[in-house]
ROTORTOR-251634 format. One line per field, with one value per residue (C-alpha): residue number from 1; residue in three letters; x, y, z. Coordinates in Angstrom, 1 decimal. Layout:
REM residues N
pos [NUM | ...]
code [ala | ...]
xx [X | ...]
yy [Y | ...]
zz [Z | ...]
***
This chain:
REM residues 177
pos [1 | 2 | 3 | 4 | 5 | 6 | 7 | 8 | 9 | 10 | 11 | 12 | 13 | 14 | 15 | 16 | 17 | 18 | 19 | 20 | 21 | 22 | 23 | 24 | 25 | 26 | 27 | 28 | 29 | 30 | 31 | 32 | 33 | 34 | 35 | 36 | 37 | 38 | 39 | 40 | 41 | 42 | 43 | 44 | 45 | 46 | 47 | 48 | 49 | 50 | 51 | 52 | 53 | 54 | 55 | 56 | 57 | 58 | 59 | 60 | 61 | 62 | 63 | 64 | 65 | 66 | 67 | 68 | 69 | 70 | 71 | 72 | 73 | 74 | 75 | 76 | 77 | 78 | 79 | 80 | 81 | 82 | 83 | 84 | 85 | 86 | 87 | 88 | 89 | 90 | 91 | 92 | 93 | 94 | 95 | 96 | 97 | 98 | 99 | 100 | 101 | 102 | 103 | 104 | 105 | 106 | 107 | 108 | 109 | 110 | 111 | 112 | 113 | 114 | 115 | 116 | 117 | 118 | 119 | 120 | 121 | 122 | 123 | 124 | 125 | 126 | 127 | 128 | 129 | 130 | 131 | 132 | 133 | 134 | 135 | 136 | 137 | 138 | 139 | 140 | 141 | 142 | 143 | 144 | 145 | 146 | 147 | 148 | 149 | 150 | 151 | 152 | 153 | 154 | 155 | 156 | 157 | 158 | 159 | 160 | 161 | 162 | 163 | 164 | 165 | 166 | 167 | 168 | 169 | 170 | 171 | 172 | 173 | 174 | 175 | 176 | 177]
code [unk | unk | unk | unk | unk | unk | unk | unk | unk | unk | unk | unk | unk | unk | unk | unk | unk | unk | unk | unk | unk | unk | unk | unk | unk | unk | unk | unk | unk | unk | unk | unk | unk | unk | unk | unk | unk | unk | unk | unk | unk | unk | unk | unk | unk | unk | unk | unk | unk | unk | unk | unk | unk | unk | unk | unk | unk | unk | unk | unk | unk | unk | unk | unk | unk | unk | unk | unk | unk | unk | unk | unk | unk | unk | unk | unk | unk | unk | unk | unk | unk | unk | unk | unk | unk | unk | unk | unk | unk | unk | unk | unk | unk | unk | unk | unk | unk | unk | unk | unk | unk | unk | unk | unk | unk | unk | unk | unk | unk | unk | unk | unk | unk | unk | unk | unk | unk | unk | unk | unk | unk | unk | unk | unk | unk | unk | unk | unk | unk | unk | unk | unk | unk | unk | unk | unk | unk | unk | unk | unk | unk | unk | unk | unk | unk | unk | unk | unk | unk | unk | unk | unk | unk | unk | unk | unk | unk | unk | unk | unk | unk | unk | unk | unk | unk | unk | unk | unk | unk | unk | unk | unk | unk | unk | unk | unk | unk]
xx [0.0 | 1.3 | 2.6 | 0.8 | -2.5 | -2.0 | -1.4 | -4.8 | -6.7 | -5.4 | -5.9 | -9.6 | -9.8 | -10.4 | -7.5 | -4.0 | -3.0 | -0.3 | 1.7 | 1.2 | 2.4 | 5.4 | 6.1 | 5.8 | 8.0 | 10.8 | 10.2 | 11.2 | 13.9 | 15.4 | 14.8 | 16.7 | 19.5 | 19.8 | 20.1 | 23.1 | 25.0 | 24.5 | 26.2 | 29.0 | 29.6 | 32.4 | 33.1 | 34.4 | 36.3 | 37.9 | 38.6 | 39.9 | 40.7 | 42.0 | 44.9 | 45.1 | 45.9 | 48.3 | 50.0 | 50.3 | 52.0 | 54.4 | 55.4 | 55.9 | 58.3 | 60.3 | 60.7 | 61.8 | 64.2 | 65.6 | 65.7 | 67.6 | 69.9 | 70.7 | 71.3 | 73.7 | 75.8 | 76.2 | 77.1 | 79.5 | 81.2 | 81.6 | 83.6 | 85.5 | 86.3 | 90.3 | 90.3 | 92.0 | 91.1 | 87.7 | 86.9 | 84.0 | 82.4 | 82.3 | 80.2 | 77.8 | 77.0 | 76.5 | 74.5 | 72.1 | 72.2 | 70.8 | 68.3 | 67.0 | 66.7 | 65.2 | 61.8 | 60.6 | 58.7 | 56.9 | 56.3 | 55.2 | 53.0 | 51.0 | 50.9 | 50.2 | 47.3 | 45.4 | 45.8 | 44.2 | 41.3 | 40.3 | 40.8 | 38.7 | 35.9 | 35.9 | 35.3 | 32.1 | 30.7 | 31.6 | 30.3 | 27.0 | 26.6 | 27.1 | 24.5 | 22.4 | 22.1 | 22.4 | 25.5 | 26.9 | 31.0 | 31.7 | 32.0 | 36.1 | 39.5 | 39.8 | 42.3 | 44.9 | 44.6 | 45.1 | 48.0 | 49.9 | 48.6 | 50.5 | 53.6 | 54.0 | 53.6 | 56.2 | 58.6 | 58.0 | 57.0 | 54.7 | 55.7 | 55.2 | 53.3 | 50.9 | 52.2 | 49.2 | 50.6 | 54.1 | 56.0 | 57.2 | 61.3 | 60.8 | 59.1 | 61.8 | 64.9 | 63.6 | 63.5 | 67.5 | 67.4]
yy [0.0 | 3.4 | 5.1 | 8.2 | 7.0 | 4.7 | 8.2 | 10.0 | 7.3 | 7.1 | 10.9 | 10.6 | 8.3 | 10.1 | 7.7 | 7.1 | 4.4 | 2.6 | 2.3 | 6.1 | 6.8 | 4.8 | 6.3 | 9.6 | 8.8 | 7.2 | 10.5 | 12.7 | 10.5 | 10.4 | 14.8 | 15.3 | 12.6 | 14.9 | 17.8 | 16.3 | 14.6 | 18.6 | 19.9 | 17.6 | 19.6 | 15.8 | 18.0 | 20.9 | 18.2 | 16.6 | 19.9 | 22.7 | 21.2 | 18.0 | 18.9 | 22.0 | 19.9 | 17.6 | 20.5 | 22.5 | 19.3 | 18.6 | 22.6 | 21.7 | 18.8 | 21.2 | 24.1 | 21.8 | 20.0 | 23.1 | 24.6 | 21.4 | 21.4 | 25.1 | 24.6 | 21.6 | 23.8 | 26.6 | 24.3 | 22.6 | 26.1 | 27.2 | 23.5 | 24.8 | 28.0 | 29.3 | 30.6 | 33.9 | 37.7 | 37.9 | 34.4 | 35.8 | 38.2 | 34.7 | 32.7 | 35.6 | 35.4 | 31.4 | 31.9 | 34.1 | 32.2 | 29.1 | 31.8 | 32.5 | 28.9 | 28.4 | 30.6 | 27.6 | 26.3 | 29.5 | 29.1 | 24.7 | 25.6 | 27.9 | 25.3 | 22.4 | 24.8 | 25.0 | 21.3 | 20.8 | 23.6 | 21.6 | 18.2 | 19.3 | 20.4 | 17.3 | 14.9 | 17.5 | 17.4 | 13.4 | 13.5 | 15.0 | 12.6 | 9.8 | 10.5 | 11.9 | 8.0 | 6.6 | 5.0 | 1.4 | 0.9 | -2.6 | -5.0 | -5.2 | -3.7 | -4.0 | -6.5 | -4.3 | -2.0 | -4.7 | -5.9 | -2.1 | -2.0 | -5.3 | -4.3 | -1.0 | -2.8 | -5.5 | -3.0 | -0.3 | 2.1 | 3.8 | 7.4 | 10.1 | 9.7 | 12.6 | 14.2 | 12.3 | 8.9 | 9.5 | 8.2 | 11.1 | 11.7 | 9.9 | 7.1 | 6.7 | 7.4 | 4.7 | 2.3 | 2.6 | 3.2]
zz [0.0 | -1.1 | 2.3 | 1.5 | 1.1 | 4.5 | 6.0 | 4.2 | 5.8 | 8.9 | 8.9 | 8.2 | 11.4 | 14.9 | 16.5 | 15.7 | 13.9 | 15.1 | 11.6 | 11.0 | 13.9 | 13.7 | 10.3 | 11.7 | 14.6 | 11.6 | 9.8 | 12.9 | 13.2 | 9.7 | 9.4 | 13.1 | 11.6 | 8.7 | 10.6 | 13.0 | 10.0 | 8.2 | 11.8 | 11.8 | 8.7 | 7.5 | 4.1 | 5.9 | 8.7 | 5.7 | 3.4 | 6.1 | 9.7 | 9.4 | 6.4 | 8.6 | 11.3 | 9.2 | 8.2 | 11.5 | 13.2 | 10.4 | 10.6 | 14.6 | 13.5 | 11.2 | 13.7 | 16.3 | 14.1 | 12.7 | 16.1 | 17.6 | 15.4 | 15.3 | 19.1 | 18.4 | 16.2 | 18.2 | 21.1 | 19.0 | 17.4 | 21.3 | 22.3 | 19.1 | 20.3 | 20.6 | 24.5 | 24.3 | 23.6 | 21.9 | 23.6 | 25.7 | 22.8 | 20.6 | 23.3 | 24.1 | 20.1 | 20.4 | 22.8 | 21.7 | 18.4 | 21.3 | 23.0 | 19.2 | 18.5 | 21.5 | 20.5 | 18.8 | 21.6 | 21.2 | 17.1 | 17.9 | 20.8 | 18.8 | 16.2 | 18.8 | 20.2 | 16.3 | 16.1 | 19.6 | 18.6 | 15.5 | 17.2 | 19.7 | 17.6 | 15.8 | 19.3 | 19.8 | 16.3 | 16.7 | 19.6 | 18.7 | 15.7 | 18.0 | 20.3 | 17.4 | 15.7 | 19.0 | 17.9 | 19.7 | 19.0 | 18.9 | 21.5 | 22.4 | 20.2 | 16.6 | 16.2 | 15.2 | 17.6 | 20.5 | 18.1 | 18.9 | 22.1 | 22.8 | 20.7 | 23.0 | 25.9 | 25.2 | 23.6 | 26.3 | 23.5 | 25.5 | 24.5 | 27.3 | 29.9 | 31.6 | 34.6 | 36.6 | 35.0 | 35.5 | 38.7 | 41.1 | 41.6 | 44.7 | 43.6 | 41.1 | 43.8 | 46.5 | 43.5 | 43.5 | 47.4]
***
């Protein structure tokens, strides 16, 4: 039966029928779907802020290698240095050539902050979806994922840990105590 005649007679009738009801209620549901999948706004996710984001975090890699290794130099040129007249004049320009490399942190933590902006508003308009479709992750890891997990953890390669993670100085001195 053609949907829009089941709804013209259920219409004409002073009670609700059940179906139309439950296509009205499926109706609601698709239009509010449409409206959170429109808000997560993927097009503009996958076009501006996530190759923003790719970008920004391989600049922060370049800065901080350049930056390292213009530190490394200037170290190296003042273990090089002749001691004699003009020997302090030649370290104060190394290092201020280390103090200018050293504004870096200042250039990748402005970087670092964009990248955390956009990831951020990606977990809320995630987020949003989600709850919008009510949606369920699977039950347990994706297989790869355990695989890494267990690969870090046998290998140690468990990066940096957050301060709140991390064990204290003194934790760390009574191991050796």
């Amino acid at each position: 039966m053609n949907v829009e005649l089941h709804l013209k007679r259920a219409s004409s009738r002073h009670e609700p029928d059940p179906v139309s009801t439950e296509l009205a209620q499926i109706a609601a549901y698709i239009s509010h779907l449409r409206t959170e999948i429109g808000a997560l706004r993927a097009n503009e996710m996958r076009r501006d802020r996530i190759p923003m984001a790719h970008e920004e975090l391989g600049s922060v890699v370049a800065a901080t290698a350049d930056a390292t290794n213009a530190i490394m130099e200037a170290a190296e040129a003042m273990l090089g240095l002749p001691d004699g007249p003009g020997y302090r004049a030649a370290i104060e320009l190394r290092i201020n050539a280390i103090f200018e490399a050293c504004t870096f942190q200042d250039i990748t933590g402005q970087r670092i902050a964009k990248v955390v902006e956009a990831l951020q508003l990606f977990e809320q308009r995630l987020a949003r979806f989600a709850d919008a479709v009510k949606a369920r992750d699977a039950i347990g890891l994706d297989p790869a994922e355990r695989d890494r997990r267990a690969r870090a953890e046998s290998l140690l390669l468990n990066g940096p840990q957050a301060d709140k993670a991390a064990p204290s100085q003194h934790d760390i001195d009574a191991l050796f105590a």
